[in-house]
Backbone bond lengths (Angstrom), bond angles and torsions (degrees), N, CA, C in turn:
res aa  C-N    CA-C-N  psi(-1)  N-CA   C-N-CA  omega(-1)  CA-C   N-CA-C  phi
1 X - - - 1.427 - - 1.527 108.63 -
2 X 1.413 116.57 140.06 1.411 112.55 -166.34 2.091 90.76 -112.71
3 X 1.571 105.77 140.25 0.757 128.95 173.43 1.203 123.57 -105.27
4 X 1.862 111.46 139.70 1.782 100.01 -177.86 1.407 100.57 -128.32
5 X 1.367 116.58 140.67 1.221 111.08 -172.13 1.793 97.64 -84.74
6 X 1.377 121.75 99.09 1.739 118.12 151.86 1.405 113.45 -74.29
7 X 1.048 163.30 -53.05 1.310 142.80 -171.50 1.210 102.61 -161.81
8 X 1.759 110.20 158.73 1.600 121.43 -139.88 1.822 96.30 -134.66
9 X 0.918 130.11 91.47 1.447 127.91 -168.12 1.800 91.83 -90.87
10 X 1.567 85.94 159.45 1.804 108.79 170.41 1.818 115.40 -56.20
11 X 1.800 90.37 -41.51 1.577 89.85 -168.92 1.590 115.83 -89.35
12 X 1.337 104.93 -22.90 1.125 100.20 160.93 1.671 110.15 -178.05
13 X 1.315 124.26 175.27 1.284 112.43 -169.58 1.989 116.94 -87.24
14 X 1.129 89.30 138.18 1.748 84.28 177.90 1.537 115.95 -112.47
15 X 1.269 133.90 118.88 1.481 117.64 -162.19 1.549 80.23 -122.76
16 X 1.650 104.58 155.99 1.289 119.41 168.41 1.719 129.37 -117.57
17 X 0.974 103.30 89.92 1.639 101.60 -171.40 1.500 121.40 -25.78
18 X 1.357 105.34 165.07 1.547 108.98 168.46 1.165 112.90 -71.43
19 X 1.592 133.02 -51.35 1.546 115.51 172.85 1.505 134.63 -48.32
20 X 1.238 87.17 -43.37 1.931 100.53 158.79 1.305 120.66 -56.61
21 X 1.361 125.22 -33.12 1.478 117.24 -176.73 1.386 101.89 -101.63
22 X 1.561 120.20 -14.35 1.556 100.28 165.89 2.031 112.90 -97.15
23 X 1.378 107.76 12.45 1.492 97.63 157.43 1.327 123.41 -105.00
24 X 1.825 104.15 -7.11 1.538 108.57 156.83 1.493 106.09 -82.56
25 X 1.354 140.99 13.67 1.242 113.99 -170.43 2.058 82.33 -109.45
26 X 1.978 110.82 -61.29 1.320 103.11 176.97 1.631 111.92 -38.21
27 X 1.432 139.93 -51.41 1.712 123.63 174.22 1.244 105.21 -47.69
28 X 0.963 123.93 -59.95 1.869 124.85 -167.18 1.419 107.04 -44.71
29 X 1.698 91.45 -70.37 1.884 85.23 171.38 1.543 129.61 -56.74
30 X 1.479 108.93 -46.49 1.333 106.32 175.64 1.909 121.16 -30.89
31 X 1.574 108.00 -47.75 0.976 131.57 -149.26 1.702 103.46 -82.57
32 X 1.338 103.18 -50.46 1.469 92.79 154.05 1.417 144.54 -60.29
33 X 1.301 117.24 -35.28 1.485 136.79 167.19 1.433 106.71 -52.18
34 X 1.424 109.38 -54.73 1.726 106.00 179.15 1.815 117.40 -63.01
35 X 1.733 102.73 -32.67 1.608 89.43 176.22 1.760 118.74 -76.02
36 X 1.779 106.71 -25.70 1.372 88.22 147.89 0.793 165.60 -80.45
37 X 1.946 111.28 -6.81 1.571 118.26 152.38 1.741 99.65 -48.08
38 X 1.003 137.97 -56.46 1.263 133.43 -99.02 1.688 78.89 -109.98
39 X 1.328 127.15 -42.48 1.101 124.40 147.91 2.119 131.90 -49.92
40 X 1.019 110.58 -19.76 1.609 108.25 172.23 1.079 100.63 -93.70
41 X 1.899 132.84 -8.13 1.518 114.29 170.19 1.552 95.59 -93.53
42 X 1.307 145.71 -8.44 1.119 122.98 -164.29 1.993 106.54 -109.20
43 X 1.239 99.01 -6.52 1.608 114.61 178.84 1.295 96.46 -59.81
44 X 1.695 119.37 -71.81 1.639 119.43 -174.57 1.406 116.15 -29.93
45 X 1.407 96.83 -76.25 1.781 106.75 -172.38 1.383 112.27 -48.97
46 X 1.139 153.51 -19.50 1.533 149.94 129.23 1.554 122.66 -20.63
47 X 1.067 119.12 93.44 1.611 125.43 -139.62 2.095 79.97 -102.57
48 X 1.012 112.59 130.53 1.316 123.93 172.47 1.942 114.00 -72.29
49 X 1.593 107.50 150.26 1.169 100.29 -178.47 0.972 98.30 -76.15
50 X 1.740 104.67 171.72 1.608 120.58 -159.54 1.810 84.06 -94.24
51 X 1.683 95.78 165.83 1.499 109.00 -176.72 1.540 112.42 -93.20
52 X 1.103 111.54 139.59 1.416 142.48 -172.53 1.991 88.84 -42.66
53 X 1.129 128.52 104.08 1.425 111.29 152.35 1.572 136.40 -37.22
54 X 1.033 122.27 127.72 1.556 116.27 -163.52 1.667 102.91 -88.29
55 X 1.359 113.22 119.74 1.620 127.31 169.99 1.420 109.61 -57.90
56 X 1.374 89.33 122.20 1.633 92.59 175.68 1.594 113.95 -85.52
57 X 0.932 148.45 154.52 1.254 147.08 172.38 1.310 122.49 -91.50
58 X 1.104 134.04 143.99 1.744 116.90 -174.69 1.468 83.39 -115.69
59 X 1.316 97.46 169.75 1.565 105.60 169.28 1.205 131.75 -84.72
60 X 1.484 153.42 81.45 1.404 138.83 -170.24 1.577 113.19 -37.17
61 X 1.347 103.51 138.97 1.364 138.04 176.07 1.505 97.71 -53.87
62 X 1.649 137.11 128.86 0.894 131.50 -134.93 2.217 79.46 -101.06
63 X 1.474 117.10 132.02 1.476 105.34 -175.76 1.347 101.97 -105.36
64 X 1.234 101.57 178.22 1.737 111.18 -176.37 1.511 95.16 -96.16
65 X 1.868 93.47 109.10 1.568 98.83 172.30 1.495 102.81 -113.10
66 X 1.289 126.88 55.49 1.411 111.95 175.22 1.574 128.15 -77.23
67 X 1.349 109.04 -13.93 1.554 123.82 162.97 1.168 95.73 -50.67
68 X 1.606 110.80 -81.23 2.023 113.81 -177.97 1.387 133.86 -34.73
69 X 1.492 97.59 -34.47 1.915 110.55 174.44 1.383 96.56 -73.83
70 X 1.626 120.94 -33.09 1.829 98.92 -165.76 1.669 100.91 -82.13
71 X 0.826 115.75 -54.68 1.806 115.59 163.16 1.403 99.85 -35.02
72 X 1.213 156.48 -82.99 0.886 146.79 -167.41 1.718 110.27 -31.93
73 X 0.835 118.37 -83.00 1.219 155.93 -142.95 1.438 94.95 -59.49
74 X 2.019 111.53 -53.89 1.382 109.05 171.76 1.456 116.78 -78.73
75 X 1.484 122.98 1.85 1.551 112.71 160.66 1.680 110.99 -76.60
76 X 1.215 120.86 -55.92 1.287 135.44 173.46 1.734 97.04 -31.82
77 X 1.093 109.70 -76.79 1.659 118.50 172.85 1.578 106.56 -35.83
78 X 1.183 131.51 -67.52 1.314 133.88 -160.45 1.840 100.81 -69.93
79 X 1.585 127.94 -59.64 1.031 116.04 173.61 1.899 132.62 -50.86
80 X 1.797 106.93 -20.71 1.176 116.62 -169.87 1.803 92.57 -88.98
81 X 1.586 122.16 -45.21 1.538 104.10 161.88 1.620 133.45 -55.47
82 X 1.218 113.04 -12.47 1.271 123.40 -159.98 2.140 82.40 -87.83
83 X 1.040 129.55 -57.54 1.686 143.76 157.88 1.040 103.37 -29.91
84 X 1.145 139.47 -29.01 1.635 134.03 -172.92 1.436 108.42 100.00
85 X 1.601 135.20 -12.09 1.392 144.54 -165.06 1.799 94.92 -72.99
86 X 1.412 131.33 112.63 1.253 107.19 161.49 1.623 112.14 -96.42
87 X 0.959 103.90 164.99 1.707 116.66 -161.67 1.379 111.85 -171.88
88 X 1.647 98.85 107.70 1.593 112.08 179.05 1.361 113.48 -38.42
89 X 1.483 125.91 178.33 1.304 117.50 174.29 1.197 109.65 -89.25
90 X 1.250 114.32 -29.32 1.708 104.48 -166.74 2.160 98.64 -109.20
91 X 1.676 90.25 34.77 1.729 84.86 163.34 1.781 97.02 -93.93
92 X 0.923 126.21 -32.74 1.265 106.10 -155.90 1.534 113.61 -86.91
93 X 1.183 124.50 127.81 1.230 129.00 -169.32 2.580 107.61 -98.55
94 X 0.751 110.77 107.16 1.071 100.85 145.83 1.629 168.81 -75.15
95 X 0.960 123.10 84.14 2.163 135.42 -120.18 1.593 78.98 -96.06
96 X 1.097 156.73 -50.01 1.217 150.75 -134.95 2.104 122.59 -172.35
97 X 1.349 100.52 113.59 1.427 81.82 168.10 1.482 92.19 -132.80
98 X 1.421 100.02 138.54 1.470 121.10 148.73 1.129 141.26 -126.87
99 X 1.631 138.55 132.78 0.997 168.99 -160.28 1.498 116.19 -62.78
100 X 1.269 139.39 90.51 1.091 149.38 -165.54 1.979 114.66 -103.31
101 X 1.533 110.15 125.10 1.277 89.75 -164.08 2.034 86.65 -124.76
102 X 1.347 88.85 142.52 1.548 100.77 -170.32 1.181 107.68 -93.94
């Protein structure tokens, strides 16, 4: 019979065999294996929250921004003179602005 020394006390020595430490090792393992069955049956039945409904967006009613187009229009103007580009005021036409959110 082969002996292993696991731990060495003052009062006296305690050794733990190999069969002993391999039926503490099959419980140990056993014991984990069963809480992870026992866990892959209880994962399913955990019903997930439901999903956020997705907001539809409507389209805003197109408003009278002609204040915003003339501001626009004289920055565009002022930065393109500042370039050396001259450009009447009423060359530049503005076709589209949209609103970009970062």
């Amino acid at each position: 019979m082969i002996v292993l020394a696991a731990t060495a006390q003052a009062a006296g020595e305690d050794y733990t065999t190999i069969p002993e430490a391999l039926v503490n090792t099959v419980i140990a393992m056993g014991t984990v294996f069963l809480v992870l069955i026992l866990i892959s049956f209880i994962i399913p039945q955990a019903q997930p929250a439901p999903a956020p409904k997705p907001v539809v967006q409507t389209p805003a009613a197109p408003a009278d921004d002609t204040q915003l187009i003339a501001v626009i229009t004289a920055a565009v103007a002022a930065a393109m003179e500042q370039d050396g580009v001259a450009v009447p005021a009423d060359g530049l036409v503005i076709r589209s602005i949209k609103k970009r959110s970062y």
